[in-house]
VODO-756344 format. One record per residue: x, y, z of N, C-alpha, C, O in turn; residue in three letters. Coordinates in steps of 0.02 Angstrom, whole numbers, plus 32768, in hexadecimal, padded with zeros to 4 digits. Layout:
XYZXYZXYZXYZALA/...
***
This chain:
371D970070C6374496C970AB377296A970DF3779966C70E5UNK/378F96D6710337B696B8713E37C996F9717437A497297180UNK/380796EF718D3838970371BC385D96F171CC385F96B471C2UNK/38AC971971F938BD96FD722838ED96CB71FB390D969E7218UNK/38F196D371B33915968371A038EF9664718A3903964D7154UNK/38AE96517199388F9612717E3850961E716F382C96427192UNK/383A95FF713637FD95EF710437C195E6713837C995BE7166UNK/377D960E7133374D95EE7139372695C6711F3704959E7140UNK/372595CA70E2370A959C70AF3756956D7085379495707088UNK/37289547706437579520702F37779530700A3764955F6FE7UNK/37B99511700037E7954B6FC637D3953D6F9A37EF955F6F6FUNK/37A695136F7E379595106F45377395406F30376F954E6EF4UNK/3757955F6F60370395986F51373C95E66F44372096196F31UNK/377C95E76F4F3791962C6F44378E96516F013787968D6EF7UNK/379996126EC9378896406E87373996646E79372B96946E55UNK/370796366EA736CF96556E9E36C1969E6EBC369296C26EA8UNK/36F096B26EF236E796E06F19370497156EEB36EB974C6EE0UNK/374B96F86ECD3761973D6E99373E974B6E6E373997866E5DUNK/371697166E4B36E3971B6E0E36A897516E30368497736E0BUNK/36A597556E6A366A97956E6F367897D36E82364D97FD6E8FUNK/36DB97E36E8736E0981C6E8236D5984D6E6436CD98866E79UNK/36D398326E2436D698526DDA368998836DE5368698B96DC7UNK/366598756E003629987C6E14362798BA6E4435F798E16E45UNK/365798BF6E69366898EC6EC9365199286EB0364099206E75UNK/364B994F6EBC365199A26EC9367599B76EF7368899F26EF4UNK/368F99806F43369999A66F7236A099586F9A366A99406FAAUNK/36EA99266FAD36F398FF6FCE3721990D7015374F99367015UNK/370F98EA7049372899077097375E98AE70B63758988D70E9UNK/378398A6708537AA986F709F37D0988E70D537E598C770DAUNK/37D7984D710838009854713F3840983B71273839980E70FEUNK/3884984D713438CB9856713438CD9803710A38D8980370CDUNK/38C197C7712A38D097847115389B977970BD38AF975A708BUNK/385297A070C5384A978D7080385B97C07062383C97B8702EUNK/387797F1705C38A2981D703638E598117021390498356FF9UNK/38FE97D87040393B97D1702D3921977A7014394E97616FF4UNK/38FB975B701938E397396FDC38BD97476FA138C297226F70UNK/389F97706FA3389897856F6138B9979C6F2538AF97926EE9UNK/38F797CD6F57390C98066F16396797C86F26399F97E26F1DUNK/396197896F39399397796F3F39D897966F503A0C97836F36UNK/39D197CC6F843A0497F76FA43A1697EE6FDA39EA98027000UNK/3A4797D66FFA3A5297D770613A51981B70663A6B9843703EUNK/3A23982E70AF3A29986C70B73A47987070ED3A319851711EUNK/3A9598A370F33ACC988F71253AC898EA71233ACE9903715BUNK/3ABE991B70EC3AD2995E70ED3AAF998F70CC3A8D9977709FUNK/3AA999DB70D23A8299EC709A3A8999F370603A5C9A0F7040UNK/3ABA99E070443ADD99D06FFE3AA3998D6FF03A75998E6FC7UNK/3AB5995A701C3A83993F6FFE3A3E9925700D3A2498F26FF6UNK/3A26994C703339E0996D703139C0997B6FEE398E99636FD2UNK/39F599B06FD939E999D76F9439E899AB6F5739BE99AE6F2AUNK/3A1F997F6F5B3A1399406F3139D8991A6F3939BE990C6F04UNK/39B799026F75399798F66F8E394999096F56393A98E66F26UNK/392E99356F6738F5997E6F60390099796F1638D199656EF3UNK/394F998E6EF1394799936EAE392F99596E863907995C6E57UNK/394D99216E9E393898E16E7C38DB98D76E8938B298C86E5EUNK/38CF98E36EC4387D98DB6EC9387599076E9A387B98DF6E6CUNK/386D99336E84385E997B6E5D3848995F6E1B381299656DFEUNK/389599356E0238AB993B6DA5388699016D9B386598FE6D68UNK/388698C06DCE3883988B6DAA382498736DB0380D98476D8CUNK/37F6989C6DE937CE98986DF337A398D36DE5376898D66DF6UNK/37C599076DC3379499316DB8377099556DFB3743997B6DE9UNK/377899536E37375F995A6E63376D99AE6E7337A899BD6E7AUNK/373D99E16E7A37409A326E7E37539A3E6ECB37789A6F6ED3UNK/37429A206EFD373E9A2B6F42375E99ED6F74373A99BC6F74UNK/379499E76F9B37A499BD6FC237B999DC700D37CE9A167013UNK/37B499B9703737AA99B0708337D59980708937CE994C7069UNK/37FF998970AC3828994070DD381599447122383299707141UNK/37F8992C713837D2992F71823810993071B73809995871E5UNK/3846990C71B7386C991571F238A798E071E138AB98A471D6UNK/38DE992371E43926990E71D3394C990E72133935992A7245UNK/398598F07212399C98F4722D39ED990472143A0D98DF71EEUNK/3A04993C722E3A37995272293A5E995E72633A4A99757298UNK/3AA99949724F3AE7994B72843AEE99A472A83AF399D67286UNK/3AEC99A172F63AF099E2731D3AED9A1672F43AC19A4272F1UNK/3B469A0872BC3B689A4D72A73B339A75726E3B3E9AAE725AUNK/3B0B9A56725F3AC19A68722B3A989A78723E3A6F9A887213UNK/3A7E9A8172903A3E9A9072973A509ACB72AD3A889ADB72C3UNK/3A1B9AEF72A73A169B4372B03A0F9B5C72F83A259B927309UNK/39E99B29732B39EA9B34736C3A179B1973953A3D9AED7380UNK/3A1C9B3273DE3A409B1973FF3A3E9AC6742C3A619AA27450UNK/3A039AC7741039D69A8874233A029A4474183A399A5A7405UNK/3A059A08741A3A3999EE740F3A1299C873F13A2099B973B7UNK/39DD99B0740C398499987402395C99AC73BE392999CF73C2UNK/396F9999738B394C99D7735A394199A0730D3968997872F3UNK/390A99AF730038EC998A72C838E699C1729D38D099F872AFUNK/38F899B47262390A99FB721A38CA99DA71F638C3999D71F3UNK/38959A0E71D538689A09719C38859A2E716338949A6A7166UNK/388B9A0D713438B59A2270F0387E9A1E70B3386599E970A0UNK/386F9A64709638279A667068384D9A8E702938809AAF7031UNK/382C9A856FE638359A996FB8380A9AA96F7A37FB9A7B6F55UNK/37F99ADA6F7037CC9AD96F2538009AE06EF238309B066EF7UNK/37F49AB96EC2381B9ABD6E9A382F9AF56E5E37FE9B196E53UNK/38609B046E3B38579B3E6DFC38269B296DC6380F9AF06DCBUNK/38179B486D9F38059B246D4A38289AF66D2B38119AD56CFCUNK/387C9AEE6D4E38C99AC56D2738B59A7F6D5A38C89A456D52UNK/388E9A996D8B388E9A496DB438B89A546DE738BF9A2B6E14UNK/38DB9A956DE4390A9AA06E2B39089AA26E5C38D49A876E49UNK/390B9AA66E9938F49A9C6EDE39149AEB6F06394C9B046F0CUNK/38C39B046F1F38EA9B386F3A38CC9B1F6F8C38919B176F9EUNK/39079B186FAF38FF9B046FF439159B2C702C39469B51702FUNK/38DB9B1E706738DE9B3170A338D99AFC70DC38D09AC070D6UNK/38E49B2C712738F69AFA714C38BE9B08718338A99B427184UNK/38A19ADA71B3387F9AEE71ED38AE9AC8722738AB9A8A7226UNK/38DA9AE7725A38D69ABA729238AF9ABA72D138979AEA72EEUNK/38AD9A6F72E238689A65732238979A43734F38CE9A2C733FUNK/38789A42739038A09A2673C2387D99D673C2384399CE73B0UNK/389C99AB73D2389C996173C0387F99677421389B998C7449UNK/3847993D743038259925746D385198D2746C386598B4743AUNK/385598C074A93867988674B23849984B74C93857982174F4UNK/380A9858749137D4981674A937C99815744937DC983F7421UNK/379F97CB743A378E97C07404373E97EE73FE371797F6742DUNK/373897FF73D236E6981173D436C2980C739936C998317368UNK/369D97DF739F367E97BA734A365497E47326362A98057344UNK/365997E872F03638981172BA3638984E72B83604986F72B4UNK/3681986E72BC369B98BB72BF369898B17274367498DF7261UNK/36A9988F724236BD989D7202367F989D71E3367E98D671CCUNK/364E988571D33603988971D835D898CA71F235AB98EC71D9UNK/35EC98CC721335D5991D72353608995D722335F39996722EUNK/3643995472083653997771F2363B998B719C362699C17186UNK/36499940717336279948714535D49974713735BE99907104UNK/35BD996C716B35659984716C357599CA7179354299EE7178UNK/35AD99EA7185359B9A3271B335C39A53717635B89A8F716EUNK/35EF9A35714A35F69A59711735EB9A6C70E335F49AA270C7UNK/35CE9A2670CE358B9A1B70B535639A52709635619A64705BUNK/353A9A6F70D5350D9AB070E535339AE270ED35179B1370D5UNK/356F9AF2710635949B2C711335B69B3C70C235C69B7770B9UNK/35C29B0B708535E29B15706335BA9B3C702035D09B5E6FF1UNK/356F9B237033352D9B3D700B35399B877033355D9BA8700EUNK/352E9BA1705D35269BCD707435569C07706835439C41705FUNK/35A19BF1706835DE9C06704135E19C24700E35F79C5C7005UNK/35BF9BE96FD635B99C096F9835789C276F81357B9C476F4CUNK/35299C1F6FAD35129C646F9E35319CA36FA035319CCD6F74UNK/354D9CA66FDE356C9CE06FFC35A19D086FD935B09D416FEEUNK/35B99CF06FAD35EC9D0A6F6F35D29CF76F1F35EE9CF26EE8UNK/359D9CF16F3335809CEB6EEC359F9CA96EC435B29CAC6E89UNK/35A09C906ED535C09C3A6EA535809C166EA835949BE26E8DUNK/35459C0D6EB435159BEA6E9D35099BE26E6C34DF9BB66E65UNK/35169BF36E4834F69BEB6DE735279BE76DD535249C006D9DUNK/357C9BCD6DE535B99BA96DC335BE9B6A6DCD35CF9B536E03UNK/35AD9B3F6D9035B59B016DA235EB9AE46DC436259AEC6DAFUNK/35DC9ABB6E0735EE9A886E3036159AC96E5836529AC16E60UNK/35FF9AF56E6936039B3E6E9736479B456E9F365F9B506ED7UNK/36729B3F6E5E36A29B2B6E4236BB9B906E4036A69BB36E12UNK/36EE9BB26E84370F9BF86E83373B9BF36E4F37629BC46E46UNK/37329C3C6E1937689C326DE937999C426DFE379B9C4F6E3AUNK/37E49C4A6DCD382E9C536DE238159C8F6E0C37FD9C876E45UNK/38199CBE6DF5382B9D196E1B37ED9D246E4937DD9D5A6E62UNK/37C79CE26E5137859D046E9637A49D016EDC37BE9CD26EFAUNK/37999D446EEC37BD9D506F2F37FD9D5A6F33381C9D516F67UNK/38249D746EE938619D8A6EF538949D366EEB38D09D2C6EE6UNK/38659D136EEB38959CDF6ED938A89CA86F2038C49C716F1DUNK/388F9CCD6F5E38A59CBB6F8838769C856FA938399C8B6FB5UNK/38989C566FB338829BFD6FCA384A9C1E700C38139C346FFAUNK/38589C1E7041382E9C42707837F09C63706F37BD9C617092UNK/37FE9C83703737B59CAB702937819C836FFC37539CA16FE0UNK/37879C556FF837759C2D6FC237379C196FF537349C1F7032UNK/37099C016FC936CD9BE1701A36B99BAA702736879B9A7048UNK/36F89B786FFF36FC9B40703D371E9B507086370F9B3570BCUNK/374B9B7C707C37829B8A70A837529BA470DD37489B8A7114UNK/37399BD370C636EC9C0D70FA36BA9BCA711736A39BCC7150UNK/36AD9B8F70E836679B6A710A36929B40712A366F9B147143UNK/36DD9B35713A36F99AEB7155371C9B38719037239B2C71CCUNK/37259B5C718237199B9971F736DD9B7471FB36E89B3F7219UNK/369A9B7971E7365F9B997205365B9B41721E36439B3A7256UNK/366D9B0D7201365B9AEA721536809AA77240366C9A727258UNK/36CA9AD1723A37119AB8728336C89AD572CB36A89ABC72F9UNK/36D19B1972A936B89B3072EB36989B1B731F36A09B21735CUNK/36569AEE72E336239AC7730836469AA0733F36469AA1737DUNK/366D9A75730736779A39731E369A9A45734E36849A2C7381UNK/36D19A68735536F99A73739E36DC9A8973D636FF9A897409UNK/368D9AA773DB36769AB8740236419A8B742436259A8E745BUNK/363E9A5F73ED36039A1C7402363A99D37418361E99A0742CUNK/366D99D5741536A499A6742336BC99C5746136C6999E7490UNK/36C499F1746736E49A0874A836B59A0874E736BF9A037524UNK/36729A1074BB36479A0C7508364499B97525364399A1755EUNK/3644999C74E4364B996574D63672993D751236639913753CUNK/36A5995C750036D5993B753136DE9956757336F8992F759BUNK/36D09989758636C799A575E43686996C75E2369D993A75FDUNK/3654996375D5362F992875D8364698EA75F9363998D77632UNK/367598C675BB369F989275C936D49891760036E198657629UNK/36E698BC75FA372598C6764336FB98C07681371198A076B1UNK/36AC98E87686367F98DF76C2366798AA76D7365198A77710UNK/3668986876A43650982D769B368197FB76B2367897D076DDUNK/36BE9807768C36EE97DE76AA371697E076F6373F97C07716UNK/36F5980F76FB3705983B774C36E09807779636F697FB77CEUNK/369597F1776C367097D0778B3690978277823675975E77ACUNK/36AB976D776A36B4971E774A36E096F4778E36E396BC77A8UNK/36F397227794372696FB77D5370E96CB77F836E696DC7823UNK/371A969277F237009646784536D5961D780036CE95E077FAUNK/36C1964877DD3686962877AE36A695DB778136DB95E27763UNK/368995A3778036B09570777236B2957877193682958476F5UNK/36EC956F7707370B956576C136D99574767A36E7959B764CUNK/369495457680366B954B764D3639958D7654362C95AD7622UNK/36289598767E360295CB76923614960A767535F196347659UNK/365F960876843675964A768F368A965B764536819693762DUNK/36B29610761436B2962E75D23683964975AD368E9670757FUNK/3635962F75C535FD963C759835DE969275A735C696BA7580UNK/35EC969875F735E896E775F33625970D75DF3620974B75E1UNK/365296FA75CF3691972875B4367E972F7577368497687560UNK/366A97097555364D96ED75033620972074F63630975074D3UNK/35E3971B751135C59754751E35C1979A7527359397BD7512UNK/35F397AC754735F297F0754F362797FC751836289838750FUNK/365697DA74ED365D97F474B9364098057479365F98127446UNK/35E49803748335BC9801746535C69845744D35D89866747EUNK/35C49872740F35D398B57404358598D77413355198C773F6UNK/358B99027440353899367454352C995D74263529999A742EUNK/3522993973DE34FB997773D034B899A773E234B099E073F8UNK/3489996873C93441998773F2344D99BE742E344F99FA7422UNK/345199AD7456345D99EB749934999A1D749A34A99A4674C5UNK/34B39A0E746034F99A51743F34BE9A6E73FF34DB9A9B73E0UNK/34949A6873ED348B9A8073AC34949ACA738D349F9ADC7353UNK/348B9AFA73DD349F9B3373D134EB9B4E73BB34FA9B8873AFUNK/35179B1373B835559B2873A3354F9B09736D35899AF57364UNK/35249AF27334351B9ADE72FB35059B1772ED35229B2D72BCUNK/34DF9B3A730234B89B7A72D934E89BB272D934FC9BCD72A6UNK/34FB9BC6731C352C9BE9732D357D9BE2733C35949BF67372UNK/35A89BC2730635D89BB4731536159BF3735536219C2E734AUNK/36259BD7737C36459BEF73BB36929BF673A036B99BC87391UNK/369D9C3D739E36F19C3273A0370F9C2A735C37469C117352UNK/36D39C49731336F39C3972E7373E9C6172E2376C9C3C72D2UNK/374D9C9B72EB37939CB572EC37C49C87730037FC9C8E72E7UNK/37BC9C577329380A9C317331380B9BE67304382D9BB57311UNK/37DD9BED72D037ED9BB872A137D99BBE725937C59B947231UNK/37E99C1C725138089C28721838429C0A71ED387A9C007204UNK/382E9BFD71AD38689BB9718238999BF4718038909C317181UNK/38C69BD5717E39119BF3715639259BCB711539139B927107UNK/394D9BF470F139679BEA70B839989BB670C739B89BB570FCUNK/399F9B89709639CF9B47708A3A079B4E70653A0A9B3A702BUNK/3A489B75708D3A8E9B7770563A909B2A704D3A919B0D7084UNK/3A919B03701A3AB09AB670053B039ABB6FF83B249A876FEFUNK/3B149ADF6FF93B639AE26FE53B649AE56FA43BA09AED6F99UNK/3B449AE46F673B509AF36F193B349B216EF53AFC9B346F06UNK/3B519B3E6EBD3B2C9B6D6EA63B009B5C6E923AF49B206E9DUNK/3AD89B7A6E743A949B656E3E3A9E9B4B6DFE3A779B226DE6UNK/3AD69B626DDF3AED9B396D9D3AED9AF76DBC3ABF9AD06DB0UNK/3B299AE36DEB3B1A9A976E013AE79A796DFA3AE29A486DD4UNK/3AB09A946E233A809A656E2B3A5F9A416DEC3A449A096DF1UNK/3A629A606DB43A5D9A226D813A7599FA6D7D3A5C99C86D64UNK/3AAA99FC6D923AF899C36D833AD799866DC93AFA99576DDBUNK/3A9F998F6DE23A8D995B6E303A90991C6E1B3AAE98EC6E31UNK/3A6699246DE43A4598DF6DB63A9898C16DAF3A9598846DB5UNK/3AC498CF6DA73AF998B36D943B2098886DCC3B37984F6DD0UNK/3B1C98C16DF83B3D98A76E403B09986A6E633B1F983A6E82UNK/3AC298786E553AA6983D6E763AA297F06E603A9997BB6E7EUNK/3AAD98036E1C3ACF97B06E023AFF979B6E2A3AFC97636E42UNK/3B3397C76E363B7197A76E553B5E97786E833B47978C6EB8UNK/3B6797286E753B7296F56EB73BA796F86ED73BD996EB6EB6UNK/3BAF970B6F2B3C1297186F2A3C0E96E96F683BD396EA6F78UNK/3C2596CD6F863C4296896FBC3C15966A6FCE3C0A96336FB3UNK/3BE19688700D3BC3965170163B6596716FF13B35964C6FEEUNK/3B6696A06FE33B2996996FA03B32965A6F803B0196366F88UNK/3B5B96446F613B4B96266F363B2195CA6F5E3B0E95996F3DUNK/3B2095D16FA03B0295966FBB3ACD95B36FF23AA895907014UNK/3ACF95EC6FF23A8B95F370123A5D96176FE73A2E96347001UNK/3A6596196FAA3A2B96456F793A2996866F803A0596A06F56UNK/3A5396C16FBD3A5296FD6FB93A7497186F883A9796E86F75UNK/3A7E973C6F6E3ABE97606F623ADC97A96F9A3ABB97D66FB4UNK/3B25979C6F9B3B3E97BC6FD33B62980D6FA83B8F97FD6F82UNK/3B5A983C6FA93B8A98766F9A3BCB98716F9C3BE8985B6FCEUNK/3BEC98856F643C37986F6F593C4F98B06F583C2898DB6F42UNK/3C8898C36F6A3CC799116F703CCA99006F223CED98D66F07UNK/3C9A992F6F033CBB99516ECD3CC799906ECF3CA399B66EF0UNK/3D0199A66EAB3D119A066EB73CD99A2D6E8E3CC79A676E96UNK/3CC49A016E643C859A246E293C499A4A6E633C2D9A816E5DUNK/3C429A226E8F3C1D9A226ECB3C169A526F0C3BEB9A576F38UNK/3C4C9A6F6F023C7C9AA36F3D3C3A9AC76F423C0C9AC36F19UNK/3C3A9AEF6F803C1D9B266F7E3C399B5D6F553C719B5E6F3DUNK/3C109B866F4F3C379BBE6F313C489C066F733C319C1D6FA7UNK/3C789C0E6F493CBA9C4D6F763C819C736FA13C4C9C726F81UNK/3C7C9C976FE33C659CC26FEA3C7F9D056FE93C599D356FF2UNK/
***
């Protein structure tokens, strides 16, 4: 639908796009159509969670993916400063969102159709998930409350979105020693030339990576972690309430922004 801020298609065509959620089993919006859809700015993981819950209640949707957030330093888990957050959730039976986190290190080149290729690798990794714990014969491979102890991570979107960071960080990274070798050569080369091979070598390798499609490299360092949101679980029913709130400038850009309520606090540790 878009990025980045802005629409790929017509705003007119967005109600058609919500009209086929209802439909999802399993949607992979990137950060900008996630925060048009569930009409949330996403500034924190408070409202992330707002975020995820509203996709959940109002679309019926069992499985969500946010392909790549972006969150301020003091939130990311690495030391990386560089770091793109994947934020996934299967939902409860109540529609609740139980969430986890993946962080990846952010490359500093564009590279077209990571979200596409991510979608495809989870795709297959997420079938494979739920043979593997027996969820094939639950409609829309829909983990109940207490499978796995309850815990978001063990769940097997969480298991098919490792197996399939993995890929991708290992087919992007070659990716890019590629590109760095390419742009290495560009030097003297006059202006047009040189954008069309830069263009190029941000082409993503799969074909000649495929073995890190089969064999994901390095799944241990992009094991999900659990998502404290700052509220208890009673809260999170109360989301639907808070995401009505229009508060300053929501009310002229169509987001809605998270407001300091104390209802909201974390709870004591």
């Amino acid at each position: 639908m878009g990025d980045e801020g802005k629409l790929y298609v017509p705003e007119d065509e967005v109600p058609a796009y919500k009209r086929l959620l209802q439909d999802a089993d399993l949607i992979l919006p990137n950060q900008f159509e996630a925060e048009l859809l569930s009409g949330t700015k996403i500034t924190s993981l408070s409202s992330i969670a707002t975020a995820v819950q509203t996709l959940h209640k109002t679309y019926k949707i069992p499985h969500i993916i946010i392909t790549s957030v972006c969150l301020p330093p003091s939130l990311s888990t690495t030391a990386d400063p560089e770091t793109l957050t994947i934020i996934g959730s299967t939902a409860t039976s109540d529609l609740l969102p139980r969430l986890w986190r993946i962080d990846v290190p952010a490359y500093p080149v564009f590279f077209s159709g990571t979200g596409d290729m991510l979608a495809a690798l989870v795709s297959f990794r997420l079938r494979e998930a739920v043979f593997a714990a027996g969820l094939q014969n639950t409609a829309r491979w829909w983990a109940p409350d207490g499978f796995a102890g309850g815990v978001a991570t063990e769940l097997p979107l969480a298991r098919a979105a490792e197996m399939a960071v993995a890929s991708m960080q290992g087919v992007l990274g070659k990716t890019f020693e590629r590109y760095v070798e390419e742009v290495g050569r560009l030097e003297g080369l006059e202006s047009r030339e040189a954008h069309l091979r830069r263009t190029r070598a941000t082409e993503v390798r799969v074909v000649g990576n495929v073995e890190d499609l089969r064999e994901p490299p390095g799944v241990e360092k992009y094991r999900a972690k659990p998502v404290d949101a700052g509220f208890r679980v009673n809260d999170v029913e109360r989301l639907e309430e808070l995401r009505v709130k229009l508060v300053g400038e929501g009310q002229r850009d169509g987001m809605v922004h998270a407001v300091n309520d104390k209802r909201f606090a974390p709870s004591p540790s």
